[in-house]
VEXZAKOL-895868 format. One record per residue: chain; residue number from 1; x, y, z of N, C-alpha, C, O in turn. Coordinates in nm, 3 decimals, decimal comma. Layout:
% residues N
PT  lumvex  kolvo      n_X      n_Y      n_Z     ca_X     ca_Y     ca_Z      c_X      c_Y      c_Z      o_X      o_Y      o_Z
PT       A    NUM        X        Y        Z        X        Y        Z        X        Y        Z        X        Y        Z
...
***
This chain:
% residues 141
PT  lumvex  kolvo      n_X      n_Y      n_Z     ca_X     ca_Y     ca_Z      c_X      c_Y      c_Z      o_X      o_Y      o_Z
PT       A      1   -5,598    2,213   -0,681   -5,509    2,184   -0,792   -5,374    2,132   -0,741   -5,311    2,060   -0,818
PT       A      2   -5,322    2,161   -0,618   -5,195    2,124   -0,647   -5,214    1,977   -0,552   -5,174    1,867   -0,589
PT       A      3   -5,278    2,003   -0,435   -5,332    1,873   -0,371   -5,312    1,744   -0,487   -5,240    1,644   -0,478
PT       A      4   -5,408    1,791   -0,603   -5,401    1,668   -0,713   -5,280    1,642   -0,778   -5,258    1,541   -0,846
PT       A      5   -5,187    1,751   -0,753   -5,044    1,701   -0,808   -5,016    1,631   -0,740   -5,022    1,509   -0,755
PT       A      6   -4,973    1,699   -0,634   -4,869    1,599   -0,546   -4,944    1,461   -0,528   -4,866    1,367   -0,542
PT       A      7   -5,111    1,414   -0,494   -5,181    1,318   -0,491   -5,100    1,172   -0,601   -5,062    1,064   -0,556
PT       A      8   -5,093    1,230   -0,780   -5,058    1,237   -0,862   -4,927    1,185   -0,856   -4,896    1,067   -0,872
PT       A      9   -4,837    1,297   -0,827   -4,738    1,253   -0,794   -4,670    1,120   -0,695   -4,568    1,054   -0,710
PT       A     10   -4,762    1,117   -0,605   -4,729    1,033   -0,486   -4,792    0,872   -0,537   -4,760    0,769   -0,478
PT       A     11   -4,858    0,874   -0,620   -4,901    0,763   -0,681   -4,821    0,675   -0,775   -4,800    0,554   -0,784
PT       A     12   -4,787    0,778   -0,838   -4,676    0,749   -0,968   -4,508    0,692   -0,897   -4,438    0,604   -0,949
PT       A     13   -4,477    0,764   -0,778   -4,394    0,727   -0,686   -4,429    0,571   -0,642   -4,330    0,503   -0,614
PT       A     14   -4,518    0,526   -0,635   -4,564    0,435   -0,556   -4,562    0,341   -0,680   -4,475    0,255   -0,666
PT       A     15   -4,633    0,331   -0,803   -4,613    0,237   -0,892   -4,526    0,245   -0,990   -4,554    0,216   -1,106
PT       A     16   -4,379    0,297   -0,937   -4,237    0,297   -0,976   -4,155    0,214   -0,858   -4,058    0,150   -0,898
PT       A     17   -4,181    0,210   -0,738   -4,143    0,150   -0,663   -4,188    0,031   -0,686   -4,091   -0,038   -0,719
PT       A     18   -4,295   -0,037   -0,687   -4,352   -0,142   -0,722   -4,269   -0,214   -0,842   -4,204   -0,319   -0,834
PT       A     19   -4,287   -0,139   -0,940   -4,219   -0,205   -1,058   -4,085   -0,227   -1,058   -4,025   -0,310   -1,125
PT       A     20   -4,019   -0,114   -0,942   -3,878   -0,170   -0,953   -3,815   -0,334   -0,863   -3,710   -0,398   -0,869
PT       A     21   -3,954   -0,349   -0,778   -3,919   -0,450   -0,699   -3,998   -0,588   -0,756   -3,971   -0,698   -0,708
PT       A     22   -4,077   -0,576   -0,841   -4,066   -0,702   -0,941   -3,993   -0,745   -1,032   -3,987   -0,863   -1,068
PT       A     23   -3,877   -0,569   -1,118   -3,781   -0,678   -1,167   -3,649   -0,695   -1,066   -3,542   -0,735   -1,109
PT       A     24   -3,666   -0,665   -0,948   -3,551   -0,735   -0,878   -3,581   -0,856   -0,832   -3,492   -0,938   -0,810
PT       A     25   -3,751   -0,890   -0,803   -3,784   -1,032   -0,787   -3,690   -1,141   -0,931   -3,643   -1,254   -0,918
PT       A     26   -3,691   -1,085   -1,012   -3,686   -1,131   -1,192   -3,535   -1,172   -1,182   -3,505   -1,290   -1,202
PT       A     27   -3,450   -1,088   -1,155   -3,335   -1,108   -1,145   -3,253   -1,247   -1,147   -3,290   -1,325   -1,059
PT       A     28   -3,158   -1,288   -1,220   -3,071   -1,412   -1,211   -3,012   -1,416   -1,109   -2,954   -1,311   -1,083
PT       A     29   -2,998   -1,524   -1,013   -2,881   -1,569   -0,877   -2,769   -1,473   -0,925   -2,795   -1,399   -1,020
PT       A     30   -2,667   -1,469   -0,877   -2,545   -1,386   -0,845   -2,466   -1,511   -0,901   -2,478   -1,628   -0,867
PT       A     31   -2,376   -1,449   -1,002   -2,313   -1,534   -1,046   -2,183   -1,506   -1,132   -2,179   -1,386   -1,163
PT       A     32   -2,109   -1,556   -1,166   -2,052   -1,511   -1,286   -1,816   -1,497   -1,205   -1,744   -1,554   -1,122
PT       A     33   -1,808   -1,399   -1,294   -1,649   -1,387   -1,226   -1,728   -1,259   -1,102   -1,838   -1,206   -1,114
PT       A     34   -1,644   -1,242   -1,009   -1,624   -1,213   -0,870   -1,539   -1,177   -0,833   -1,446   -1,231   -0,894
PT       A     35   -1,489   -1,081   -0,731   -1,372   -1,039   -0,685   -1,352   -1,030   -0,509   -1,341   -0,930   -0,438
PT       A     36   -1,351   -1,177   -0,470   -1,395   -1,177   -0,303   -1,284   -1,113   -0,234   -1,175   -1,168   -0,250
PT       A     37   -1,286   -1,015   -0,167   -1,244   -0,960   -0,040   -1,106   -0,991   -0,033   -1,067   -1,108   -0,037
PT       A     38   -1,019   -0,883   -0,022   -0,880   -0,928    0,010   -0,786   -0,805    0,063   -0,780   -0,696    0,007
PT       A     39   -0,711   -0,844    0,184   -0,610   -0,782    0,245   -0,485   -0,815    0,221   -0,453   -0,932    0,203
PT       A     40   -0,391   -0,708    0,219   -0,244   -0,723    0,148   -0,158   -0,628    0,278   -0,188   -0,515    0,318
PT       A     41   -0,055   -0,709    0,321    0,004   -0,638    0,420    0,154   -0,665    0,360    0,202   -0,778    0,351
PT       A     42    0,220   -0,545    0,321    0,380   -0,621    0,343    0,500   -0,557    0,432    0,538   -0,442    0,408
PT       A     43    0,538   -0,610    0,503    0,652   -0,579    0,577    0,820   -0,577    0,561    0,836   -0,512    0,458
PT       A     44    0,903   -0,601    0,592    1,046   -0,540    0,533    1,105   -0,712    0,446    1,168   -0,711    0,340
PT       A     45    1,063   -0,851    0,527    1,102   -0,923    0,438    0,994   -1,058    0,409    1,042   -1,171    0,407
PT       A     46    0,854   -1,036    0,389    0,758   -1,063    0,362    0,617   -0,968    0,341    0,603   -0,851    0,375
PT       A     47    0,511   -1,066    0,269    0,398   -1,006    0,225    0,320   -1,111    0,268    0,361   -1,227    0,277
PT       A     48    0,191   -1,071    0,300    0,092   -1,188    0,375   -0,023   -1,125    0,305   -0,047   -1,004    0,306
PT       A     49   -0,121   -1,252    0,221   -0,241   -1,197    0,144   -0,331   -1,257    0,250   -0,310   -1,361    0,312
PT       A     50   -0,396   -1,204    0,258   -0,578   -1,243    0,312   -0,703   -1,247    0,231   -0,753   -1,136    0,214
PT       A     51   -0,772   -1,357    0,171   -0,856   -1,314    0,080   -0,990   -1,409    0,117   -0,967   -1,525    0,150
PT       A     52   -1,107   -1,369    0,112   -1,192   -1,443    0,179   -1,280   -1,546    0,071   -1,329   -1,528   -0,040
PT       A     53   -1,273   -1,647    0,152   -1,370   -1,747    0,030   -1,417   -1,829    0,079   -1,389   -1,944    0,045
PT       A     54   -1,513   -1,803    0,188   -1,641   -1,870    0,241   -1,700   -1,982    0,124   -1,732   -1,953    0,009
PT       A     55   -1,707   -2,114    0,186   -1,778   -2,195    0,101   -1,713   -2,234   -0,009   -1,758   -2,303   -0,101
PT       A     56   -1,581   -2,177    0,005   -1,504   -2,239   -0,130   -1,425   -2,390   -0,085   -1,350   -2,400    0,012
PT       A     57   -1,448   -2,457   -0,142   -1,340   -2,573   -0,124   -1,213   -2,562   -0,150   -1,193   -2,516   -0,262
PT       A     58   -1,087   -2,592   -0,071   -0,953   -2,520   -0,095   -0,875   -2,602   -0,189   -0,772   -2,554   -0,237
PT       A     59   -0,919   -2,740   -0,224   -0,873   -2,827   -0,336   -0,912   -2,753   -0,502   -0,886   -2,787   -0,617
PT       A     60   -0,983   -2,640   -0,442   -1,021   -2,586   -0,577   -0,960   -2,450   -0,631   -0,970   -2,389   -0,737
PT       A     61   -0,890   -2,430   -0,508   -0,821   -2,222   -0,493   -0,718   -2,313   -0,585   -0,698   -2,433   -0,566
PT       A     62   -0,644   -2,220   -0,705   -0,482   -2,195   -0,764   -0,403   -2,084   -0,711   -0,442   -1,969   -0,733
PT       A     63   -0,319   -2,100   -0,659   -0,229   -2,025   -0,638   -0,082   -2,017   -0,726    0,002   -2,107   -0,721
PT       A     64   -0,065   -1,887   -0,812    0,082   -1,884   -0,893    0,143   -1,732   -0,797    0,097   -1,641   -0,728
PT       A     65    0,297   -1,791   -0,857    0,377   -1,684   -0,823    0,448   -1,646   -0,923    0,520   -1,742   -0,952
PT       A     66    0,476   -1,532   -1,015    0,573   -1,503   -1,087    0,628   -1,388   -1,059    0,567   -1,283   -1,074
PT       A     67    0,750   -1,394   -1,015    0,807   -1,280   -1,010    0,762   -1,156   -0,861    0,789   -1,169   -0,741
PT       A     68    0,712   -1,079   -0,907    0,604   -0,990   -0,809    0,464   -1,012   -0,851    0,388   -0,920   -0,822
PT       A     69    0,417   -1,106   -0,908    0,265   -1,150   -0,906    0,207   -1,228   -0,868    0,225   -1,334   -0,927
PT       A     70    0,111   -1,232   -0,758    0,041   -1,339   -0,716   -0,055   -1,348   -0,818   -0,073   -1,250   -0,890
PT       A     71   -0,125   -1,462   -0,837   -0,246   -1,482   -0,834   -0,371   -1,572   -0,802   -0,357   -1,689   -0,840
PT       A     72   -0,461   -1,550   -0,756   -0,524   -1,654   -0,712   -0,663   -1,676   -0,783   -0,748   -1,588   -0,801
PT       A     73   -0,670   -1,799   -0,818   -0,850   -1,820   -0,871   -0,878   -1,928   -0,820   -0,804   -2,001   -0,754
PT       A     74   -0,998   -1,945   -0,851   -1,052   -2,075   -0,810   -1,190   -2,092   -0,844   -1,226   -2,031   -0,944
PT       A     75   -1,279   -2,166   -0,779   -1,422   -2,133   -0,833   -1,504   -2,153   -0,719   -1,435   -2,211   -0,635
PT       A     76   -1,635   -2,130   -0,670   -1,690   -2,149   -0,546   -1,821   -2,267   -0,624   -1,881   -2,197   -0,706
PT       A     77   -1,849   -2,335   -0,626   -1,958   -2,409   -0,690   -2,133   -2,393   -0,582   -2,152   -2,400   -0,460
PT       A     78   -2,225   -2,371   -0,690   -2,326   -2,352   -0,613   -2,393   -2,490   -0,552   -2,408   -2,602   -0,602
PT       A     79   -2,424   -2,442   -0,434   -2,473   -2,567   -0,346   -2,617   -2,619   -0,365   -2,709   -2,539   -0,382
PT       A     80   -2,639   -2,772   -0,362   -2,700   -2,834   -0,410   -2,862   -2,772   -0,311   -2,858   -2,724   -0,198
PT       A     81   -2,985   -2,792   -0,391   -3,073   -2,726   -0,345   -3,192   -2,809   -0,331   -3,175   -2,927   -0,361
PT       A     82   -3,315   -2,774   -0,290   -3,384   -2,910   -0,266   -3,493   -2,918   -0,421   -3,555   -2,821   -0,464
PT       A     83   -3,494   -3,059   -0,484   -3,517   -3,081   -0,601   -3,621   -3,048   -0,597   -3,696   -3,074   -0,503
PT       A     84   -3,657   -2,974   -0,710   -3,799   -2,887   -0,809   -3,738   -2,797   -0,756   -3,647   -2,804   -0,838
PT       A     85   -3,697   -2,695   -0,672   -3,689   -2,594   -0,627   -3,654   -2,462   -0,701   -3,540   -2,448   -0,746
PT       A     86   -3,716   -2,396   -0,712   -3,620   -2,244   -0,775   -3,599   -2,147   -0,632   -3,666   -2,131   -0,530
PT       A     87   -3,434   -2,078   -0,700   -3,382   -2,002   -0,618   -3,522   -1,862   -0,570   -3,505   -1,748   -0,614
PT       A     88   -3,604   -1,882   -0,512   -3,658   -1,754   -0,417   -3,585   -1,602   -0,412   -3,635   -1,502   -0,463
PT       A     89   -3,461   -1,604   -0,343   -3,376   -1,522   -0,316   -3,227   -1,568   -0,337   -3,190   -1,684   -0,318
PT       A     90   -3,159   -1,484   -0,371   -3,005   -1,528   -0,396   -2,897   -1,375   -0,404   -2,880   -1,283   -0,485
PT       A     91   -2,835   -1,418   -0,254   -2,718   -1,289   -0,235   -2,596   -1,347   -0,275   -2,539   -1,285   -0,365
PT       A     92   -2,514   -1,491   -0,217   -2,439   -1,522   -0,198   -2,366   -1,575   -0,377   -2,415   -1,655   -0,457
PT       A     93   -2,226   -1,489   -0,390   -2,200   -1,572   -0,520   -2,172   -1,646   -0,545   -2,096   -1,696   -0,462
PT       A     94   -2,195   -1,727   -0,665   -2,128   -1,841   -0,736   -2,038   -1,799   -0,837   -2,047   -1,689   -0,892
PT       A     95   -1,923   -1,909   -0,870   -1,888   -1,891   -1,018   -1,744   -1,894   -0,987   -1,687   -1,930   -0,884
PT       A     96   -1,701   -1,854   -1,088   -1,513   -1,878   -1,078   -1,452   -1,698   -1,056   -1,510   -1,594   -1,087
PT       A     97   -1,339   -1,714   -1,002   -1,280   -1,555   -0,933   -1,129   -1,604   -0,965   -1,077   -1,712   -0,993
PT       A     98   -1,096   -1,500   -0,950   -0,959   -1,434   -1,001   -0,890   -1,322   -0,937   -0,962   -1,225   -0,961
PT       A     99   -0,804   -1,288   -0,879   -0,735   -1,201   -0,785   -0,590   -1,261   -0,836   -0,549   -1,377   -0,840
PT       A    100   -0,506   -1,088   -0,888   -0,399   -1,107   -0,940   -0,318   -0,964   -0,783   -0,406   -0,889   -0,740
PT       A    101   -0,213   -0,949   -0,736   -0,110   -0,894   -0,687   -0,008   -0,838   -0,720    0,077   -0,926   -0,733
PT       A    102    0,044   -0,717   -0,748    0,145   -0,687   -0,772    0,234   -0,637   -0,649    0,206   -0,528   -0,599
PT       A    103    0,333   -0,707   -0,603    0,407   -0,685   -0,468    0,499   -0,584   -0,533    0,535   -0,571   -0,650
PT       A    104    0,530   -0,510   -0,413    0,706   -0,419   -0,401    0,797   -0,480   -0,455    0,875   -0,421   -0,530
PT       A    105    0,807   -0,619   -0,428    0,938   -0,681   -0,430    0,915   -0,847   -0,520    0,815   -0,891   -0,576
PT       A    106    1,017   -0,891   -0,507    0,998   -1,040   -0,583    0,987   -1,118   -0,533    1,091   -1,120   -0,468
PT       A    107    0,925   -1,214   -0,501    0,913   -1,340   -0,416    0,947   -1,479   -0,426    0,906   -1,548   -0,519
PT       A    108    1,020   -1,522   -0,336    1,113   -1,638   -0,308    0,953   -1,729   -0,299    0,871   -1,725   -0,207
PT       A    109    0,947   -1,825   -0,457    0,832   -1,875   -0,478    0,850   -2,002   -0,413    0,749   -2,067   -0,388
PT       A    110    0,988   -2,059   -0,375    1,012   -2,205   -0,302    0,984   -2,203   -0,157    1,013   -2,300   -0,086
PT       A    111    0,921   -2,081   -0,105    0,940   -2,069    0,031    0,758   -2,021    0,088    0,718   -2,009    0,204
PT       A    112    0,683   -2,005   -0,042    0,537   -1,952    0,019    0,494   -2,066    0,033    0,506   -2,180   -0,010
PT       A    113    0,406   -1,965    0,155    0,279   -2,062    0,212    0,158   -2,019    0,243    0,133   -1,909    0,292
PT       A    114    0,073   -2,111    0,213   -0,075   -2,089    0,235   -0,190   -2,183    0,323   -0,199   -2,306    0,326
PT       A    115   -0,266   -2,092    0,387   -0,305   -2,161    0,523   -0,433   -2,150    0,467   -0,454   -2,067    0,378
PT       A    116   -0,565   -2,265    0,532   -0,695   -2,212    0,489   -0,742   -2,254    0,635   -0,720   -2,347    0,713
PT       A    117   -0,844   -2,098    0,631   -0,871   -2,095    0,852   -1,010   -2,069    0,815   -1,018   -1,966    0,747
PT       A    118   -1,139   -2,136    0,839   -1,242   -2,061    0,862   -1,252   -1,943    0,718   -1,217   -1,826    0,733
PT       A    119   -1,286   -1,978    0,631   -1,316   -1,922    0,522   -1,223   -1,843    0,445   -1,254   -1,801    0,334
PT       A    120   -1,116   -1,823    0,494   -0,974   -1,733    0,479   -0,874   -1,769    0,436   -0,808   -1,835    0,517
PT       A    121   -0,811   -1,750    0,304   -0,725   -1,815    0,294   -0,621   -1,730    0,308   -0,648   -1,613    0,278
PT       A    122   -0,471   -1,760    0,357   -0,340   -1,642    0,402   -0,252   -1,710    0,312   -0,240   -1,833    0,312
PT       A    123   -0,204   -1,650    0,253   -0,072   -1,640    0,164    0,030   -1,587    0,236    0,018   -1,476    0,287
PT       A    124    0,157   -1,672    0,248    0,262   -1,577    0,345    0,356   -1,541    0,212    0,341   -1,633    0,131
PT       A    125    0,416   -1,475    0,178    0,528   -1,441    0,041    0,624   -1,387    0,096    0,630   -1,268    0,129
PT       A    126    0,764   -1,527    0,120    0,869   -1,397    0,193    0,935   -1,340    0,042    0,896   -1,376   -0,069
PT       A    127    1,035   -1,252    0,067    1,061   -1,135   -0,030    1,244   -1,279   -0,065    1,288   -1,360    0,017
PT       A    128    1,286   -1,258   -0,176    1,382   -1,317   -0,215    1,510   -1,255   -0,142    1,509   -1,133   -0,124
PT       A    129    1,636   -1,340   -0,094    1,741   -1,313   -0,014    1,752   -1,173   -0,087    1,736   -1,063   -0,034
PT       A    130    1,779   -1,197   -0,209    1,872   -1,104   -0,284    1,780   -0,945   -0,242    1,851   -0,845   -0,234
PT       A    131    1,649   -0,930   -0,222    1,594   -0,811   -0,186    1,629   -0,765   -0,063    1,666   -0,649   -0,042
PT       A    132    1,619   -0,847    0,018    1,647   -0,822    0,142    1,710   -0,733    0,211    1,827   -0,771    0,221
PT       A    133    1,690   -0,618    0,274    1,813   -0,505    0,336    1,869   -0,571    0,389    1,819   -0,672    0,438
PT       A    134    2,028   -0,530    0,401    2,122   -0,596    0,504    2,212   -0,444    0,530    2,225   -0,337    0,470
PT       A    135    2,259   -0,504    0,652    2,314   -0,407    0,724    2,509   -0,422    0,693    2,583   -0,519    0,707
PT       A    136    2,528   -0,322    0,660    2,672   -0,312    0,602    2,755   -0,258    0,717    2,734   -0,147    0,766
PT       A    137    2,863   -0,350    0,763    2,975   -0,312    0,895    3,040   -0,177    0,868    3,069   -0,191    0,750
PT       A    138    3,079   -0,058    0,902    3,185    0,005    0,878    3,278   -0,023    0,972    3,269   -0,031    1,094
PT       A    139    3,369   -0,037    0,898    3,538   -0,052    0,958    3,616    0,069    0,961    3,598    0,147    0,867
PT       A    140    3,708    0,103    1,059    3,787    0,173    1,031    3,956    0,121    1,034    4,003    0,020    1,087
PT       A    141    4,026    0,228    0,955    4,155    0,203    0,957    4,264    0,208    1,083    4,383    0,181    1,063
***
């Protein structure tokens, strides 16, 4: 009797697994809004973003600054495939993304810059004069 459970059991295990991996065969490509990868470092009179976007074309990234907000979107477009073809497998996303920042400080928007290296794009944001620590002389009499 219990042999036939677990037997039972181990079967039912087996054509649940099954079924779960035909509707992941079923599944739509990866697509849609996205939130790719991003590092934020800031130091005493700048902020440097890192955000990754493999396969994105950089004529296509926006970059705004208001105030203490970055933001960046853009769209990655899916790559052309060989005709009749349907997608088989699909990890990599498509679609348009959006990444907004809220910095410490305010940023001197006439002075950023942005580099694109090998899939990476760097945002440098220095911080506005007026934030800036400065060091005050004491005098004496």
């Amino acid at each position: 009797m219990l042999w036939t459970e677990l037997e039972r059991g181990y079967r039912n295990m087996w054509r649940e697994m099954e079924r779960l991996e035909r509707s992941l065969e079923k599944r739509p490509p990866v697509s849609g809004t996205v939130l790719p990868a991003a590092d934020v470092w800031v130091a005493e009179d700048r902020a440097v973003v890192a955000i990754e976007l493999p396969g994105v074309d950089p004529e296509a990234v926006e970059i705004s600054v208001s105030g203490r907000l970055l933001t960046l979107s853009g769209e990655r477009k899916a790559e052309e495939t060989i005709e009749g073809a349907a997608h088989y497998h699909q990890e990599r996303w498509t679609g348009k993304f959006s990444r907004s920042f809220k910095l410490p400080f305010t940023v001197d928007s006439e002075k950023v810059e942005a580099k694109f290296n090998r899939g990476v794009l760097k945002v440098t944001l220095p911080k506005i004069e007026a934030e800036k620590p400065r060091k005050i002389a004491v005098t004496t009499h």
